[in-house]
C-alpha positions as CSV (number, residue, x, y, z in Angstrom):
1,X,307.4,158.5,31.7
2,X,305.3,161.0,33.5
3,X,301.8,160.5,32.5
4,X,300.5,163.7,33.8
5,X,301.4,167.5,32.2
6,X,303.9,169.0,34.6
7,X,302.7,172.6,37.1
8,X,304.2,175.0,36.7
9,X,306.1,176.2,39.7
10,X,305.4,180.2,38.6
11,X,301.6,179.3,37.8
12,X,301.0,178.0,40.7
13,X,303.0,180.8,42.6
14,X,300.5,183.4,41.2
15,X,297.7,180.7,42.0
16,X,298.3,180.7,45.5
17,X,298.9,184.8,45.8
18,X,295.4,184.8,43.8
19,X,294.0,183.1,46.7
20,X,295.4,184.5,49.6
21,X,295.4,188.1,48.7
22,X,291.9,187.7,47.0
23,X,292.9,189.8,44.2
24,X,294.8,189.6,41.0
25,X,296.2,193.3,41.5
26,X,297.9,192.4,44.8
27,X,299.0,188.6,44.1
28,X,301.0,190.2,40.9
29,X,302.6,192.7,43.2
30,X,303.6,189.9,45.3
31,X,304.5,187.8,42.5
32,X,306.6,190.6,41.1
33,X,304.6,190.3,37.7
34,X,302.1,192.4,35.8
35,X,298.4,191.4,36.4
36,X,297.7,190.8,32.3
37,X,300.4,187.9,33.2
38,X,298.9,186.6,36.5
39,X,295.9,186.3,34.7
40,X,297.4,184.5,31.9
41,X,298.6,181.9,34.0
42,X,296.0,181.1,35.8
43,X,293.9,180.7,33.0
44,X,296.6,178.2,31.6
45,X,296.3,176.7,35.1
46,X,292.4,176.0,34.2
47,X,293.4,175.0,31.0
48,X,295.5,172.2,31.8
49,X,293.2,170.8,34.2
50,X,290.5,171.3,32.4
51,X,287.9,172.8,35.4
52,X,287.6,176.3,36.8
53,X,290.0,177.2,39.6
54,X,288.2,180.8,40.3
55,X,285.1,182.3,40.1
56,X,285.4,186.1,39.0
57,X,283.2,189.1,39.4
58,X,284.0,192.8,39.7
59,X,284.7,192.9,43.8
60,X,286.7,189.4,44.3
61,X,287.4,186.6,43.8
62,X,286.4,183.1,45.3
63,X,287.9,179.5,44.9
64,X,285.9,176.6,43.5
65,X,285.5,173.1,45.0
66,X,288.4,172.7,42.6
67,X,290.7,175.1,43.5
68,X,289.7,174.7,47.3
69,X,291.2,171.4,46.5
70,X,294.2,172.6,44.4
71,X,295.0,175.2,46.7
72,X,296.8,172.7,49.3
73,X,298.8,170.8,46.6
74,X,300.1,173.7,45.4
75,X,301.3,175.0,48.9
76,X,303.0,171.2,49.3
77,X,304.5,171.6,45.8
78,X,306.2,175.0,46.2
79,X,307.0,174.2,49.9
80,X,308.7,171.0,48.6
81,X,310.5,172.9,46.0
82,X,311.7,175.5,48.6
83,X,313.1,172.6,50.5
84,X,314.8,170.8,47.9
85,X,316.8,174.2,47.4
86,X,318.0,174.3,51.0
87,X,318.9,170.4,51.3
88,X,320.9,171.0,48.3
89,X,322.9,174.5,48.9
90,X,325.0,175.1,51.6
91,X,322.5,177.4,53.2
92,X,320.9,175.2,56.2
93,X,323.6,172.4,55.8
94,X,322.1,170.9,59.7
95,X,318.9,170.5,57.7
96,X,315.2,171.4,58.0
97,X,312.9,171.2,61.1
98,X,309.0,171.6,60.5
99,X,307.4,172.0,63.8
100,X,303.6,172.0,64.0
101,X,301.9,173.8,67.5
102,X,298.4,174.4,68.7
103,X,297.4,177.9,68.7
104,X,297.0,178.5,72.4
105,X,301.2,177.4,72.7
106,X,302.4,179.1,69.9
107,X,303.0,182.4,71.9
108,X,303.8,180.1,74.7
109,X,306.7,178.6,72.5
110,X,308.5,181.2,71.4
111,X,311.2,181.9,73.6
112,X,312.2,178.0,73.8
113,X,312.2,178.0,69.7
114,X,314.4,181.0,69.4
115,X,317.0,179.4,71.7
116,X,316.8,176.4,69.7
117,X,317.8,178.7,66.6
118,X,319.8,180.4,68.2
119,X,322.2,176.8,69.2
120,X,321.5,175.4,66.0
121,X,322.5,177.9,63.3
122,X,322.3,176.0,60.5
123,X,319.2,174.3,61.0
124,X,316.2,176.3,59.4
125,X,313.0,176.2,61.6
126,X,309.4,176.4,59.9
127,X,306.8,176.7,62.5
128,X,303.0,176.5,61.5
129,X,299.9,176.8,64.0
130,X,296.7,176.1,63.5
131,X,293.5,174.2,64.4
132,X,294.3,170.8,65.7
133,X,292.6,169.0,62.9
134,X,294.8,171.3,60.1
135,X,297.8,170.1,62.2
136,X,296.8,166.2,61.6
137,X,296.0,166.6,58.3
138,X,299.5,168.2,57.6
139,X,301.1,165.1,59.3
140,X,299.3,163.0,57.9
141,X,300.8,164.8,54.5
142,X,304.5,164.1,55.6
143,X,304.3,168.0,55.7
144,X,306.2,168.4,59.6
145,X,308.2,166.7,61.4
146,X,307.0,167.2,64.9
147,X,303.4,167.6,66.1
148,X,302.0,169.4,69.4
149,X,298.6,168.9,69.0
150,X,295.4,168.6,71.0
151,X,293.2,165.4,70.4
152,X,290.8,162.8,71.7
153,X,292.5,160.1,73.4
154,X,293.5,156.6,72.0
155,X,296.0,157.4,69.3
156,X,299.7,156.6,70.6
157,X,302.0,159.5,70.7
158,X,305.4,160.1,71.6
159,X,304.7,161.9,75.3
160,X,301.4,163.1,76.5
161,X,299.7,164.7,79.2
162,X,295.6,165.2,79.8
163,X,294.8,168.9,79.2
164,X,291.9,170.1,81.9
165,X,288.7,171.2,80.3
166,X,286.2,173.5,81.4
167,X,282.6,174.6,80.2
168,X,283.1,178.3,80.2
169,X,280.2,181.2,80.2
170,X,280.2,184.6,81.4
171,X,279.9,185.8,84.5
172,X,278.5,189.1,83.9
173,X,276.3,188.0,80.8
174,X,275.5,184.3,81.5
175,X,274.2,182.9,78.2
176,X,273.1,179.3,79.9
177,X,270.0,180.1,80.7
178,X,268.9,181.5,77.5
179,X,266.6,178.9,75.1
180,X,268.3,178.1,72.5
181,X,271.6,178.4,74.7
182,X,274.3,180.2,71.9
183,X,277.2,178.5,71.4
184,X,280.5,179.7,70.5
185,X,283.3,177.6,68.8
186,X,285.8,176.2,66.6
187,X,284.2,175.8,62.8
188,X,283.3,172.2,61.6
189,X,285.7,169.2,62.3
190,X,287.2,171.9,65.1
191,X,288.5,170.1,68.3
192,X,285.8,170.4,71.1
193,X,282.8,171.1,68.7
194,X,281.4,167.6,68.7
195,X,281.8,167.0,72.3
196,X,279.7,170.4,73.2
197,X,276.8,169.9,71.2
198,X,276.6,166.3,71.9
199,X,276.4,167.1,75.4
200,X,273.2,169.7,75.1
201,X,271.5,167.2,73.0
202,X,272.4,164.6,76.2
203,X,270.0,167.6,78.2
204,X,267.2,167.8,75.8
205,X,268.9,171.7,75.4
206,X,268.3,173.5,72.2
207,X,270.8,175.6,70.9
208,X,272.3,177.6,68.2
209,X,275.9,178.6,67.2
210,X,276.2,182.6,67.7
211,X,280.4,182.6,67.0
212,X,282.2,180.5,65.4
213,X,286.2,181.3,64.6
214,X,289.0,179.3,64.1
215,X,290.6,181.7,66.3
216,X,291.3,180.3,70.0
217,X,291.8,184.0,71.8
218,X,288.7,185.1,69.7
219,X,286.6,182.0,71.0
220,X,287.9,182.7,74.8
221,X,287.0,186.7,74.4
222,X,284.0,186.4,73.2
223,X,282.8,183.9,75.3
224,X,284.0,186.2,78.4
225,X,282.3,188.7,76.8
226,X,278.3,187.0,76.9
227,X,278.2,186.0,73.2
228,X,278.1,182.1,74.5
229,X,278.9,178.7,75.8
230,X,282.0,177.0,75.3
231,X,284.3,174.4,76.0
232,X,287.8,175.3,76.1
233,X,291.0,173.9,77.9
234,X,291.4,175.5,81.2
235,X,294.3,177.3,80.6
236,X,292.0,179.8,78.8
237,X,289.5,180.6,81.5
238,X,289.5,184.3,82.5
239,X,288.6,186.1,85.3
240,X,285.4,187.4,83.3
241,X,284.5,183.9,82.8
242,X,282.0,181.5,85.4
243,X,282.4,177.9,85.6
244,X,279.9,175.5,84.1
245,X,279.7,171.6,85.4
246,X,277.6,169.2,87.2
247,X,275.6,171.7,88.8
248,X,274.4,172.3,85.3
249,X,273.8,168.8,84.4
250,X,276.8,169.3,82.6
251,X,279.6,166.2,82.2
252,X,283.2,166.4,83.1
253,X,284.8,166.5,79.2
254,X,288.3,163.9,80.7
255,X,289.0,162.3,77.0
256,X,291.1,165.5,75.5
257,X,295.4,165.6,75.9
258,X,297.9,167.3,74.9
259,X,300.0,165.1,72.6
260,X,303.8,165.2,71.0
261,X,304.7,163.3,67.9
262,X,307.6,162.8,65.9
263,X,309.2,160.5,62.7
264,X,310.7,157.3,63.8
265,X,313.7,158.3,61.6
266,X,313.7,161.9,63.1
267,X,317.2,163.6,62.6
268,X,319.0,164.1,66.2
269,X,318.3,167.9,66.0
270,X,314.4,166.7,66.0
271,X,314.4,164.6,68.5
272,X,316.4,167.2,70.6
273,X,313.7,169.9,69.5
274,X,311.2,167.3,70.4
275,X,312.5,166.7,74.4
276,X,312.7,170.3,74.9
277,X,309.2,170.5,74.0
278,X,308.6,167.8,75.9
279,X,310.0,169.1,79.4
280,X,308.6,172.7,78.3
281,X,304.7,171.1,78.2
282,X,305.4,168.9,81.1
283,X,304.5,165.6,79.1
284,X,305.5,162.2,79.8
């Protein structure tokens, strides 16, 4: 017997629209109920666990360390439920593939994944990007079934390949030589962060962070544009950027690749999914 009260599937739906509309007046027009009833069940929601999910004023609405943490079990739940429904109807009878990708190949991507729909029918794709560390996390969940991600070195995957990186600054608004040098990067646990900063402490360099954004294109324009420093896999550098390195006391960064992962039990249309991936990022 379960010891535990049971979710709700429909609280948590108007939990999660709460949170990612930021208001109760849009999450019940995308839970198709009035907002008196979204209200309602979140309240039950804090009621059954006992702790505040929200924290209410008259312009928004913010999460609490609780429903920060509630917030990601109840995407898993209703993601689960969505795909216990398709395993079970005669919908996607090939199955489910859940493909996780790196922001700066998820454009990149495209074209292969639609042809991979397009020969496999019946096979429903579900494609998330986001910050490598995100990605891991959401492996680590048994939320995907293959993983492209960026990482450090050291941990075994599938196929692999080093991915080039370059200290990038602008050329037409160096930010280098300013004191303290502003840095612009991924947010905290981002790839890349610790590496940067740890190198300017290694010069005896202050420096401050000017932009942060868990946004790659946002990190590599605003970089170009003066605004800072970065580090960044080659493959971003633009022609508004100026190369950084030795010259600057600067270390070559040789410890990042380009990784693919997938189940040892994956399903033959993964590990077909997975070798066109493979071939497409030139991994080995």
């Amino acid at each position: 017997m379960n010891r535990y009260p049971m979710f709700s599937p429909q609280q948590l739906l108007s939990f999660v629209a709460v949170c990612e509309t930021g208001s109760f007046t849009r999450a019940a027009d995308r839970v198709y109920l009035s907002q008196s009833t979204v209200s309602q069940q979140i309240r039950r929601l804090e009621e059954t666990l006992g702790k505040p999910l929200l924290e209410r004023t008259s312009h928004q609405v913010q999460l609490t360390e609780e429903g920060e943490r509630l917030l990601g079990y109840a995407r898993r739940i209703i993601a689960l439920n969505g795909e216990a429904h398709d395993a079970l109807s005669d919908q996607w009878p090939d199955g489910v593939v859940r493909l996780g990708v790196p922001e700066d190949f998820a454009a990149a991507t495209t074209s292969l994944l639609a042809q991979f729909c397009r020969a496999h029918p019946h096979i429903r794709l579900d494609v998330t990007s986001g910050l490598s560390h995100e990605l891991r996390r959401a492996w680590q969940q048994d939320m995907l079934d293959i993983l492209l991600v960026k990482q450090l070195t050291g941990e075994k995957a599938n196929a692999s390949r080093p991915e080039p990186m370059l200290w990038l600054d602008s050329a037409a608004f160096p930010a280098f030589e300013r004191d303290p040098i502003p840095l612009v990067l991924f947010p905290l646990n981002g790839l890349y962060r610790e590496e940067l900063c740890q190198a300017l402490d290694a010069l005896g360099r202050s420096w401050r962070i000017s932009y942060s954004s868990a946004s790659l294109a946002a990190l590599v324009a605003a970089s170009a544009a003066g605004l800072g420093v970065t580090l960044l896999p080659a493959s971003c550098r633009l022609p508004e950027h100026r190369i950084l390195g030795a010259q600057s006391g600067l270390p070559q960064i040789d410890n990042v690749e380009l990784a693919l992962f997938y189940r040892p039990d994956a399903t033959p249309a993964q590990i077909a999914l997975a070798g066109k991936l493979k071939d497409f990022c030139q991994l080995s």
